[in-house]
VEXVEX-159173 format. One line per field, with one value per residue: residue number from 1; residue in three letters; x, y, z of N, C-alpha, C in turn. Coordinates in nm, 2 decimals, m for minus. Layout:
! VEXVEX-159173
seq = (NUM; ...) .
type = (ALA; ...) .
npx = (X; ...) .
npy = (Y; ...) .
npz = (Z; ...) .
capx = (X; ...) .
capy = (Y; ...) .
capz = (Z; ...) .
cpx = (X; ...) .
cpy = (Y; ...) .
cpz = (Z; ...) .
! end
This chain:
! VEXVEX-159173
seq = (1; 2; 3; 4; 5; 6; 7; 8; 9; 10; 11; 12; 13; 14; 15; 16; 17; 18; 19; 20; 21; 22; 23; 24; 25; 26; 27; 28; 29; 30; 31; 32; 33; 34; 35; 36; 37; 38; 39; 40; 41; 42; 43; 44; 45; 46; 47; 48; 49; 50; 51; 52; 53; 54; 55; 56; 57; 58; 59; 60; 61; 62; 63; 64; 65; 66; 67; 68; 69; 70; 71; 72; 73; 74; 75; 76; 77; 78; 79; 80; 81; 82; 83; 84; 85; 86; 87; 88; 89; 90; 91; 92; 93; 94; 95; 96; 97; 98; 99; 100; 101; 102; 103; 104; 105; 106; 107; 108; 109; 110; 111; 112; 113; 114; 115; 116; 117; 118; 119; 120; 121; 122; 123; 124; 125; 126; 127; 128; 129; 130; 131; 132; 133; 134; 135; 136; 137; 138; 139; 140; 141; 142; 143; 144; 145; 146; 147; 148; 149; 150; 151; 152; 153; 154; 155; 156; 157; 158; 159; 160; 161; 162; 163; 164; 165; 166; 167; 168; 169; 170; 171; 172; 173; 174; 175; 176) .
type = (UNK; UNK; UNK; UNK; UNK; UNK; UNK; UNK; UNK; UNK; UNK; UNK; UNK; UNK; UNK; UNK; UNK; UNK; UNK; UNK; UNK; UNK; UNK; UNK; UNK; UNK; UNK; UNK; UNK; UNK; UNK; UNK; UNK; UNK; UNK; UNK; UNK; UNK; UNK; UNK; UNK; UNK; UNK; UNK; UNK; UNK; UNK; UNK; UNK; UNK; UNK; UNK; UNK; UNK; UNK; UNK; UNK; UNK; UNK; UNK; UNK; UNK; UNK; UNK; UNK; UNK; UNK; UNK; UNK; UNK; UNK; UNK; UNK; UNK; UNK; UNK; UNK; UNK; UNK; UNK; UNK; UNK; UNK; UNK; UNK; UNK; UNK; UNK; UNK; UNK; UNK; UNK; UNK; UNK; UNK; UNK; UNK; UNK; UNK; UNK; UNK; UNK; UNK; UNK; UNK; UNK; UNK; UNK; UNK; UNK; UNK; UNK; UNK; UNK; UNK; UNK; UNK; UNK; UNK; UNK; UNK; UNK; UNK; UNK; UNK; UNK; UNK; UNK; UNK; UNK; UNK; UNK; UNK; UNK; UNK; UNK; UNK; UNK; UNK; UNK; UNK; UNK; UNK; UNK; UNK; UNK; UNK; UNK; UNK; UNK; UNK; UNK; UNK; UNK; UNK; UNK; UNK; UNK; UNK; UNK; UNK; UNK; UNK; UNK; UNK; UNK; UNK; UNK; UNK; UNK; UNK; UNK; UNK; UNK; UNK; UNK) .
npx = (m0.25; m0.28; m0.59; m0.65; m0.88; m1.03; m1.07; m1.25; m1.23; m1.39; m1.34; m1.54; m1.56; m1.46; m1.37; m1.16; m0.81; m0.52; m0.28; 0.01; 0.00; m0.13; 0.01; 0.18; 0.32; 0.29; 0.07; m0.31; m0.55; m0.64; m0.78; m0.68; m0.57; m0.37; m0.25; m0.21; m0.11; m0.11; 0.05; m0.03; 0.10; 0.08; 0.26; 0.34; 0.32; 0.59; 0.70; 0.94; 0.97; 1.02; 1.31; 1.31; 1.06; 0.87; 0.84; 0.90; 1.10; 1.27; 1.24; 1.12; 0.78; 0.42; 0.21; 0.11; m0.02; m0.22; m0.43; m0.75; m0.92; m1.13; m1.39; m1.40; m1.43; m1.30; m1.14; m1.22; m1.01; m0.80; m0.70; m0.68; m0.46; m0.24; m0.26; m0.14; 0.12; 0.20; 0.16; m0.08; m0.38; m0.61; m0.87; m0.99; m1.05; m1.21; m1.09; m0.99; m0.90; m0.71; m0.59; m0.32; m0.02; 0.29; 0.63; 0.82; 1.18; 1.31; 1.23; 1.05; 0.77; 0.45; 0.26; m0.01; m0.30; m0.64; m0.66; m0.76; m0.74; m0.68; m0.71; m0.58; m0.55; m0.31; m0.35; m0.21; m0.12; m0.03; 0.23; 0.43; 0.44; 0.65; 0.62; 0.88; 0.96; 0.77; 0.82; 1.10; 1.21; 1.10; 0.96; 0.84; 0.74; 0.71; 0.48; 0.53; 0.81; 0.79; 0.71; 0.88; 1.14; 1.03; 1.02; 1.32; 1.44; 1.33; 1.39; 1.39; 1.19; 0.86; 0.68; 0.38; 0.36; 0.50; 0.38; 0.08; 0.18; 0.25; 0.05; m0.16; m0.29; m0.18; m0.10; m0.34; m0.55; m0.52; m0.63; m0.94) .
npy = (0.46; 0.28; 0.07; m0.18; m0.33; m0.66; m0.87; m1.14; m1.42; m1.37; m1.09; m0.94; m0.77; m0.79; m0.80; m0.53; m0.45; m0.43; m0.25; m0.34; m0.57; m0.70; m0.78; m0.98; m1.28; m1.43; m1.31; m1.16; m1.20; m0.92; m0.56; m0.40; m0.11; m0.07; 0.21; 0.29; 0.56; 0.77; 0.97; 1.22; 1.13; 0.88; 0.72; 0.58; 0.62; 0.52; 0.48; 0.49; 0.29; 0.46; 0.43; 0.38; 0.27; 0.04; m0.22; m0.37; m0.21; 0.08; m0.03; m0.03; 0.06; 0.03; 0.33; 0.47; 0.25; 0.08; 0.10; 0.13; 0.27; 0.15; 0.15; 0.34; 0.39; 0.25; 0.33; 0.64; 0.60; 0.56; 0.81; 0.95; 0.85; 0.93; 1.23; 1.24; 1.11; 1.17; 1.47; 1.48; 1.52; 1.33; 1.17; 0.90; 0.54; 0.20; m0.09; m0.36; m0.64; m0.86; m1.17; m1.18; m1.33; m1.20; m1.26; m1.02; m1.07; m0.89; m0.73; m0.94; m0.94; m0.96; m0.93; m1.04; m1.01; m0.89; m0.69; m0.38; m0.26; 0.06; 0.30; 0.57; 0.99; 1.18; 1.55; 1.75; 1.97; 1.93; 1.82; 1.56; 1.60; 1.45; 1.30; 1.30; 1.06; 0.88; 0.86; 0.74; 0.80; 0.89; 0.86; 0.84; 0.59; 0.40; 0.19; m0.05; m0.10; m0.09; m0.41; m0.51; m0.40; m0.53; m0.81; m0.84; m0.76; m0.84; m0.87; m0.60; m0.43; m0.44; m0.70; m0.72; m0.59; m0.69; m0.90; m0.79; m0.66; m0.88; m1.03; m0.87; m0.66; m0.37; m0.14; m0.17; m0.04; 0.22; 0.32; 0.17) .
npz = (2.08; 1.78; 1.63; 1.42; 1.17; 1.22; 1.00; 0.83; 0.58; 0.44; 0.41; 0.58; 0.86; 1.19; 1.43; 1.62; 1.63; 1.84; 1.63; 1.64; 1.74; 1.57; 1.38; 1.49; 1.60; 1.32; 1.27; 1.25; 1.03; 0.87; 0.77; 0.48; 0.26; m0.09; m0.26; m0.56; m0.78; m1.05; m1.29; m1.54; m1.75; m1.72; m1.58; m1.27; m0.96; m0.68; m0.38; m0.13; 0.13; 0.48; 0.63; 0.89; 0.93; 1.10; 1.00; 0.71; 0.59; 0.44; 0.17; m0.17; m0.29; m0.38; m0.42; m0.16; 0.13; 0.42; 0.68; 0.76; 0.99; 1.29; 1.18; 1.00; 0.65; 0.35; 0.16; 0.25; 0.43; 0.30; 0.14; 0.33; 0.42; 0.23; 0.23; 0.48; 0.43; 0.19; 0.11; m0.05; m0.22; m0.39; m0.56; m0.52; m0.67; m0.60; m0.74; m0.72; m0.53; m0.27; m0.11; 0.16; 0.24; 0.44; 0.57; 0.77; 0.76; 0.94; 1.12; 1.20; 1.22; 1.08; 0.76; 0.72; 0.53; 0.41; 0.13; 0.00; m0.32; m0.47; m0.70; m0.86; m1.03; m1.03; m1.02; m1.25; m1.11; m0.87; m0.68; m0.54; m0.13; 0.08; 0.38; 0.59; 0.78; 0.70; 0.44; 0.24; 0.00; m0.34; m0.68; m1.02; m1.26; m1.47; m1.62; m1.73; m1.67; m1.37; m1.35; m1.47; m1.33; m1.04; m1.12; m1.17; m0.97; m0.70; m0.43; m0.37; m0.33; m0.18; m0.06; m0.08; m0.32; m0.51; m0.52; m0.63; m0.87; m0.99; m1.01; m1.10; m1.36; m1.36; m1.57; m1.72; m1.51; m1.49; m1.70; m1.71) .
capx = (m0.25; m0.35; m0.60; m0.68; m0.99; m0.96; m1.19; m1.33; m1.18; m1.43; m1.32; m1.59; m1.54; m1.52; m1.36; m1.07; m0.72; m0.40; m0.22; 0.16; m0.03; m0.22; 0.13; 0.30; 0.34; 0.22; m0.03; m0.39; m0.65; m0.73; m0.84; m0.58; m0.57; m0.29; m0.34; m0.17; m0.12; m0.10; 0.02; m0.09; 0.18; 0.09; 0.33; 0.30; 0.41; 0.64; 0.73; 1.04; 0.92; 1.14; 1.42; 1.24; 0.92; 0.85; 0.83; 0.95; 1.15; 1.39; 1.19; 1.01; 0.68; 0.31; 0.21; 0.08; m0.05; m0.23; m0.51; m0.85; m0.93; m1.21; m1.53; m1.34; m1.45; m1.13; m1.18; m1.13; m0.88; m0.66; m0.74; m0.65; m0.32; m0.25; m0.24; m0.07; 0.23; 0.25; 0.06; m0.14; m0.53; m0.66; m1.02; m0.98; m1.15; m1.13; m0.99; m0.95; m0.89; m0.64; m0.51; m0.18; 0.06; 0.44; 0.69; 0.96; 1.26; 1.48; 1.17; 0.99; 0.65; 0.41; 0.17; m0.19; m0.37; m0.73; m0.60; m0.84; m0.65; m0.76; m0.65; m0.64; m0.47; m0.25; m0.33; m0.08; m0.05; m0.04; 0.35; 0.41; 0.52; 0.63; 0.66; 1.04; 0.88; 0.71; 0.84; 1.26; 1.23; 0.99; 1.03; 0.75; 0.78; 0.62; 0.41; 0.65; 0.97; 0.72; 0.68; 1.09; 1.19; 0.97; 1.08; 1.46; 1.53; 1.24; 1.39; 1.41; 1.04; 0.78; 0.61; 0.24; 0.39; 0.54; 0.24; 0.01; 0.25; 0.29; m0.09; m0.27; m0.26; m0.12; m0.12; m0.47; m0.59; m0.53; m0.78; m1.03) .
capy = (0.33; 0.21; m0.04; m0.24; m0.38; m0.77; m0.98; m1.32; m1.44; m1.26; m0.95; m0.88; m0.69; m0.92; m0.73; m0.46; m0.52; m0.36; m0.27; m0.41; m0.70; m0.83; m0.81; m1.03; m1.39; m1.46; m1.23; m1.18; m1.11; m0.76; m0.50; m0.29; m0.09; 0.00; 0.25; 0.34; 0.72; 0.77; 1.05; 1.26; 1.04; 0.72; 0.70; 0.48; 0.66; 0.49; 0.52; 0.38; 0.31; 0.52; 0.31; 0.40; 0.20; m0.08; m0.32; m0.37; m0.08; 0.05; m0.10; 0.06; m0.02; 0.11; 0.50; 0.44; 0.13; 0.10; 0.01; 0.17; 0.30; 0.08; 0.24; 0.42; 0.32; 0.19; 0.50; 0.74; 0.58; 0.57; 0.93; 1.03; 0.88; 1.03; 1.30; 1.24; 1.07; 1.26; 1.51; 1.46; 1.54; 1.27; 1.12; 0.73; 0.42; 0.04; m0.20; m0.49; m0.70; m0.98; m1.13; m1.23; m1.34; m1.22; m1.23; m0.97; m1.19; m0.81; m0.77; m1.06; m0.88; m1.04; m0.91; m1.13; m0.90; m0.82; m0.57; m0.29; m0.18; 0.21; 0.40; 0.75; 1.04; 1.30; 1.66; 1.80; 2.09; 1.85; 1.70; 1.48; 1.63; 1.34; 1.29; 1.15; 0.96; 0.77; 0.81; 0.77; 0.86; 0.84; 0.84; 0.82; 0.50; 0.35; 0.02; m0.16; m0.06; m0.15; m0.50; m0.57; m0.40; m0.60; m0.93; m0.85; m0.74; m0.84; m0.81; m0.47; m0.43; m0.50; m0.85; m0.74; m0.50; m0.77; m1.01; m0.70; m0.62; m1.01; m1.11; m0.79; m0.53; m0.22; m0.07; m0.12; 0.01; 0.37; 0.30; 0.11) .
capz = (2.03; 1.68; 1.59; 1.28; 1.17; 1.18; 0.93; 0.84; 0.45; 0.27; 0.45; 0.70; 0.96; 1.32; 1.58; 1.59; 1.74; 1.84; 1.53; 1.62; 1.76; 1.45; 1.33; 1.53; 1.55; 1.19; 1.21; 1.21; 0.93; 0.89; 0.65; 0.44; 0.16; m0.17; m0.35; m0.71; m0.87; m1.20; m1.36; m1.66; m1.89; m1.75; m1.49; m1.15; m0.86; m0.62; m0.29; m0.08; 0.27; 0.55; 0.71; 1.05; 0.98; 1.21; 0.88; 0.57; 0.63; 0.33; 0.02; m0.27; m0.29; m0.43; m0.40; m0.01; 0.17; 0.50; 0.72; 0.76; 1.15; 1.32; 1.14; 0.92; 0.52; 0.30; 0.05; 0.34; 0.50; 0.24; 0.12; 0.47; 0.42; 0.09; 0.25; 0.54; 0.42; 0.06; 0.12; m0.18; m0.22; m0.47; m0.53; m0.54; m0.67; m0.59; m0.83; m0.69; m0.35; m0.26; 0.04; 0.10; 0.41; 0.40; 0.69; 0.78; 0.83; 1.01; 1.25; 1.27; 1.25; 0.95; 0.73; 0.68; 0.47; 0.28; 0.08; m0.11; m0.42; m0.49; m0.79; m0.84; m1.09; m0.95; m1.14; m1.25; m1.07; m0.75; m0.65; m0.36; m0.01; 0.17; 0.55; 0.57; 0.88; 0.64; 0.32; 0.24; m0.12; m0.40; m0.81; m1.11; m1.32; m1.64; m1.52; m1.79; m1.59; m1.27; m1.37; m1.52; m1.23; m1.00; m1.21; m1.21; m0.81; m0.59; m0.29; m0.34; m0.29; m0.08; m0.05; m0.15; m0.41; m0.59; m0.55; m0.70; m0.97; m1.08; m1.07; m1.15; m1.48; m1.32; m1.66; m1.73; m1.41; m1.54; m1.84; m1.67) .
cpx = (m0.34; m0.42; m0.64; m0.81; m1.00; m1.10; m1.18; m1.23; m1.25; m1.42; m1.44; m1.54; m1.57; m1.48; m1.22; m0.94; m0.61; m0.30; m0.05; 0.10; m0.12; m0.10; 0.20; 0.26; 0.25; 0.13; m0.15; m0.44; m0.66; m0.70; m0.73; m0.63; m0.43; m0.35; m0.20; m0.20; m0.10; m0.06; 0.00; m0.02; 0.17; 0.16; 0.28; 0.39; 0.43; 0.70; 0.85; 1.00; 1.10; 1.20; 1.40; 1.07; 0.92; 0.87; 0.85; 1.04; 1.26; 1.29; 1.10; 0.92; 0.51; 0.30; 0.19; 0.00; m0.12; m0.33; m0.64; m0.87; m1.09; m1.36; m1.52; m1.39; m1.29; m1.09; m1.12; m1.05; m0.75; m0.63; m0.67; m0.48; m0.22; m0.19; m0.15; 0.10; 0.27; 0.20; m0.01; m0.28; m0.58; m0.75; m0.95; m1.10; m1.12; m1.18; m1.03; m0.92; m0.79; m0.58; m0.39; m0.10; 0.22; 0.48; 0.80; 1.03; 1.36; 1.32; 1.06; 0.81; 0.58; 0.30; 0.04; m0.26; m0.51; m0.72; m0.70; m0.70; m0.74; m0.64; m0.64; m0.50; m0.46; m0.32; m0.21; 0.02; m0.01; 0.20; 0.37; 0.50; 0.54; 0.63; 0.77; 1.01; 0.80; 0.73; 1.01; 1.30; 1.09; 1.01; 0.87; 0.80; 0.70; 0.58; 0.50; 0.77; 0.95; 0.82; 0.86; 1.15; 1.17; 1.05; 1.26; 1.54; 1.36; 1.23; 1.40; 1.26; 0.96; 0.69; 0.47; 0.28; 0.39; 0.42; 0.15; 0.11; 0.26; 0.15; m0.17; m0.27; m0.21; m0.13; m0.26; m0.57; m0.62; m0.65; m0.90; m1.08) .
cpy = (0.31; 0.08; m0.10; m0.35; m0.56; m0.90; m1.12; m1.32; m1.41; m1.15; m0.86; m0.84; m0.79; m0.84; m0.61; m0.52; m0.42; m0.36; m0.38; m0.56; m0.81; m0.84; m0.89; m1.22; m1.51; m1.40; m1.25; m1.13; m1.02; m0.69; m0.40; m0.19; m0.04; 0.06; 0.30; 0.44; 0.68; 0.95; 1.11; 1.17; 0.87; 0.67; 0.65; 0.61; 0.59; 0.49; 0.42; 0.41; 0.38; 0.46; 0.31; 0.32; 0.06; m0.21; m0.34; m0.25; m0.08; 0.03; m0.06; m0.05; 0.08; 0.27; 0.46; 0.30; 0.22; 0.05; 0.11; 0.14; 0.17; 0.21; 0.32; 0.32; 0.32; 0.36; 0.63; 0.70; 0.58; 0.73; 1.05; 1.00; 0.88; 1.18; 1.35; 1.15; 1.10; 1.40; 1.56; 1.47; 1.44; 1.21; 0.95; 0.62; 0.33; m0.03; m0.31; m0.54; m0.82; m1.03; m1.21; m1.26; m1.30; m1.18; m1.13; m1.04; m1.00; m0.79; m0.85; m1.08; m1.00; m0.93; m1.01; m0.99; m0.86; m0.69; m0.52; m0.23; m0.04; 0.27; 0.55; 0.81; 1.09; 1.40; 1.67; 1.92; 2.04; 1.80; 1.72; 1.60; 1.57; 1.36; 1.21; 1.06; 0.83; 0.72; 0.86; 0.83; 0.83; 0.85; 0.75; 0.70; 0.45; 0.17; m0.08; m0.15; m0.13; m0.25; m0.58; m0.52; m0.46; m0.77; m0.95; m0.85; m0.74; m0.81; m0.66; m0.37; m0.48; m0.63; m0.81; m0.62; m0.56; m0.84; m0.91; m0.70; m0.79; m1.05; m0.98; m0.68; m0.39; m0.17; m0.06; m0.07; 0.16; 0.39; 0.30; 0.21) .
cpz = (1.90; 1.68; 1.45; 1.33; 1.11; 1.10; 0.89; 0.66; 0.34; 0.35; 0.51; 0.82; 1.15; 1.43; 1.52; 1.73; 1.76; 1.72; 1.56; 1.70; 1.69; 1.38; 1.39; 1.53; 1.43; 1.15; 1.19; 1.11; 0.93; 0.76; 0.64; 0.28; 0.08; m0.19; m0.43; m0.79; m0.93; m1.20; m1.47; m1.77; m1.83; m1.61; m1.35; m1.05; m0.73; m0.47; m0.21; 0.08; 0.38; 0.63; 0.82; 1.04; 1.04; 1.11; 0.78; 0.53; 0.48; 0.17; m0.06; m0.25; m0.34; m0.36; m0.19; m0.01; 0.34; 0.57; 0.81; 0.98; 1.13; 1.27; 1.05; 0.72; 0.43; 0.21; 0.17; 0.38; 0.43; 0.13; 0.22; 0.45; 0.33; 0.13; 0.36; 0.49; 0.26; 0.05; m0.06; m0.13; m0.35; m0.50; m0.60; m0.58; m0.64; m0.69; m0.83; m0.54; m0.41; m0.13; 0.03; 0.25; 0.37; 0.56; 0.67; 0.83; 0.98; 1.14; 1.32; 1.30; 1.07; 0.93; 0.67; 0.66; 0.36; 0.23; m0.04; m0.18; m0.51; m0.57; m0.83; m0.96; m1.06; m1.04; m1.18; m1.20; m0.90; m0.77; m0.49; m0.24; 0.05; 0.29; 0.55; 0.70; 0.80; 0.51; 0.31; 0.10; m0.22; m0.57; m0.88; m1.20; m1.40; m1.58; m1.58; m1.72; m1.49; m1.24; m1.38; m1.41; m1.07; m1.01; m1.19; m1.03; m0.73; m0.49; m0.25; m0.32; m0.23; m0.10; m0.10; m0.29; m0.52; m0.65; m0.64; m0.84; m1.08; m1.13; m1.12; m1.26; m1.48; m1.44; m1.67; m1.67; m1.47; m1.67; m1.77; m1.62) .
! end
């Protein structure tokens, strides 16, 4: 059984809970993290969640997402599944934070979310290995494409994807 670590609205740490049960009827608080590759030309790397995941199933969305074990720091946790769901080795920083609530209308589950956003650049001698358990496909994209393809078909992405992609600089990230 998974749990997630469920915080206060500045994102302390209060208790830990059953993961599919801070998902469920609207969902409690708890602590997540994005995180956003880059590669050597700039490029965003994308991932399409696998039509077998419990949530949002089907829909592109940031490089990985996810939710830090009880005691687990955000940095590792999202490091750890980097590697488990691309197998990628990448050193990360954090960005940014935001929280956000979106519902799945196909299973009913929600996400309420303090979300760490961690950036990182692939090498280049690094390319993704996915887990098709977790990932359905995946594809490199220019933050401008992101953004207009974000803008043009929303529903074709994921609910904090969008929200990231509308309010925050995804391009500039890679500089900064």
């Amino acid at each position: 059984m998974e749990y997630v670590v469920v915080v206060d609205s500045a994102g302390r740490p209060v208790r830990s809970e059953e993961k599919i049960r801070a998902h469920r009827g609207g969902g409690v608080l708890h602590l997540a993290f994005s995180v956003l590759l880059f590669n050597h030309a700039g490029e965003l790397l994308l991932q399409r969640r696998a039509d077998s995941k419990y949530h949002f199933a089907g829909l592109w969305s940031n490089t990985c997402c996810g939710h830090p074990r009880p005691g687990e720091a955000v940095a590792e946790a999202a490091e750890r599944r980097l590697g488990e769901e691309l197998g990628l080795a990448v050193q990360l920083r954090p960005v940014t934070h935001f929280v956000y609530h979106a519902e799945d209308p196909c299973s009913g589950l929600a996400e309420q979310e303090y979300t760490q956003v961690l950036v990182g650049r692939v090498p280049a001698r690094q390319q993704p290995a996915p887990d098709p358990e977790e990932v359905g496909a995946w594809r490199w994209m220019e933050p401008a494409a992101v953004r207009s393809g974000v803008a043009q078909e929303p529903e074709t992405y994921t609910p904090w994807f969008c929200r990231l992609t509308r309010e925050h600089p995804v391009a500039d990230w890679l500089a900064a």
